[in-house]
C-alpha positions as CSV (number, residue, x, y, z in Angstrom):
1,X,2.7,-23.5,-4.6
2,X,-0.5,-23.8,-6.3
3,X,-3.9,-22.1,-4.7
4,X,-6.6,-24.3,-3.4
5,X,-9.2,-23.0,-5.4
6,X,-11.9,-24.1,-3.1
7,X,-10.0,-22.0,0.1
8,X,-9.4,-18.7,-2.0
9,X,-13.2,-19.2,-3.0
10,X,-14.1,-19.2,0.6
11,X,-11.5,-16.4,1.9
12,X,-13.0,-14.5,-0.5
13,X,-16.6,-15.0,0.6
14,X,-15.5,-14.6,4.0
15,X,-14.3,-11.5,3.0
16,X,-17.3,-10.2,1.5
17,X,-19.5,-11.1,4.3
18,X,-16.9,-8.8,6.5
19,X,-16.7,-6.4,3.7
20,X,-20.5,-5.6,3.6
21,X,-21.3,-6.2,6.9
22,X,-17.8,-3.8,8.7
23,X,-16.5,-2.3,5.7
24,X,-13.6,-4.1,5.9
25,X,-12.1,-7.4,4.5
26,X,-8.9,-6.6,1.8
27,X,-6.1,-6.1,4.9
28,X,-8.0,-8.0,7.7
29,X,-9.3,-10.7,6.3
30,X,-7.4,-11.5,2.9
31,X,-4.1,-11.0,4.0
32,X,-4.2,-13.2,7.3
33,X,-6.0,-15.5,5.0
34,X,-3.3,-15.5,2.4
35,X,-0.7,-16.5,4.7
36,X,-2.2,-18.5,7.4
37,X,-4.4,-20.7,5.3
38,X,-2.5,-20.2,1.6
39,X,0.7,-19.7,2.6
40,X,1.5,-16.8,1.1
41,X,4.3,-14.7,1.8
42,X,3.7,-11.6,3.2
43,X,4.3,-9.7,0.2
44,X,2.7,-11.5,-2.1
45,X,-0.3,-11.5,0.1
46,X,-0.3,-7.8,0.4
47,X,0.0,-7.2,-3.4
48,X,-2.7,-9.7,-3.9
49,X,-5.1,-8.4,-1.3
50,X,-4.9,-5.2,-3.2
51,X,-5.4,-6.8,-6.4
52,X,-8.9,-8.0,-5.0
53,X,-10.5,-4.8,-3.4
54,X,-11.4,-3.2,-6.5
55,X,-14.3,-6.2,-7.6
56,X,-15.3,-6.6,-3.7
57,X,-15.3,-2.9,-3.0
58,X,-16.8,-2.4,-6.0
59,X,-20.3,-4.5,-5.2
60,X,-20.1,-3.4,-1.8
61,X,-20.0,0.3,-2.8
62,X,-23.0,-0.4,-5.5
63,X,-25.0,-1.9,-2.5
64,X,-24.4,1.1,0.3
65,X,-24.6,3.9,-2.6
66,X,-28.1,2.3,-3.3
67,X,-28.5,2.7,0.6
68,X,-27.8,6.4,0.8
69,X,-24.9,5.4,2.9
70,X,-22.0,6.8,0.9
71,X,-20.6,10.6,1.6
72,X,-19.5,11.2,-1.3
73,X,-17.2,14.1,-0.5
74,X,-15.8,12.5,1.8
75,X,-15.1,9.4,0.2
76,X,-13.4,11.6,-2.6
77,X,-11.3,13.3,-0.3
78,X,-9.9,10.2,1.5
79,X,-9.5,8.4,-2.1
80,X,-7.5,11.5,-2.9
81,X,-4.6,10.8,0.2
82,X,-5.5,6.8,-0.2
83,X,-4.1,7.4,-4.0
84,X,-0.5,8.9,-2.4
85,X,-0.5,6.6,0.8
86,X,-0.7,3.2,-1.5
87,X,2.1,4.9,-3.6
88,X,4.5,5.6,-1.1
89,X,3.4,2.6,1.1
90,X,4.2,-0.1,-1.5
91,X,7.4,1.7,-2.4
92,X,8.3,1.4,1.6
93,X,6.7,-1.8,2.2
94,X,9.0,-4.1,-0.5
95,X,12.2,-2.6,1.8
96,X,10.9,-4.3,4.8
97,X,11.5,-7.8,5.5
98,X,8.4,-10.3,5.5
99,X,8.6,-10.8,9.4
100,X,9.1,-7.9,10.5
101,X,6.2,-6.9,8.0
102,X,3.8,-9.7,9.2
103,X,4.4,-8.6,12.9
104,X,4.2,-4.9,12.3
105,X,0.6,-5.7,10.4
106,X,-0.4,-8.0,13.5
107,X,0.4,-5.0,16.1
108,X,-1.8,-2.8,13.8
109,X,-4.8,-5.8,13.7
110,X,-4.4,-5.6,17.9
111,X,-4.6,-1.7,18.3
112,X,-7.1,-1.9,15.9
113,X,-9.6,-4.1,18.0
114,X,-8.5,-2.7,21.5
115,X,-9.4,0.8,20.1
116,X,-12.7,-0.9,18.8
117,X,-13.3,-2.9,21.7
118,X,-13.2,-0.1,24.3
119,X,-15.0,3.0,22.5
């Protein structure tokens, strides 16, 4: 299935906006994007998601460092287990059917704004 370039165009500026604004925007925006408004597979969206952070964390990064809003050490320290956890996670996650995938990442999304909501 070919991508609407004009809806890729705007999930990605949608996830920029979230990106710079909530630090987030690969895994809660792209990949909802991908396969609610794409169609995507799970997988696929996943791996693409991925395949996008590095230009849109990249500005984003350029923009807080210039801030004075990056700790440095511990951003190092994070990438460090990041680097392992993506490893092992993409091994893991290409043994787990697509549903049960998308519904395990929907639980996470809800526990993610309960947790948000109420502190």
């Amino acid at each position: 299935m070919p991508v609407s370039t004009t809806r890729a165009i705007l999930l990605g500026v949608l996830a920029g906006l979230v990106g710079g604004v909530f630090g987030v925007g690969g895994g809660v925006i792209v990949v909802p994007g991908l396969v609610l408004w794409l169609g995507f597979s799970q997988h696929k969206a996943s791996g693409t998601s991925v395949a996008t952070i590095i230009a849109s964390a990249g500005a984003a990064l350029l923009a807080f460092a210039l801030d004075g809003s990056v700790d440095w050490q511990g951003a190092a320290l994070i990438t460090i287990g990041a680097v392992v956890g993506a490893a092992i996670g993409t091994r893991i996650m290409h043994r787990i059917p697509a549903r049960v995938l998308s519904r395990a990442f929907s639980v996470l999304l809800i526990v993610a704004a309960v947790r948000m909501a109420i502190t």
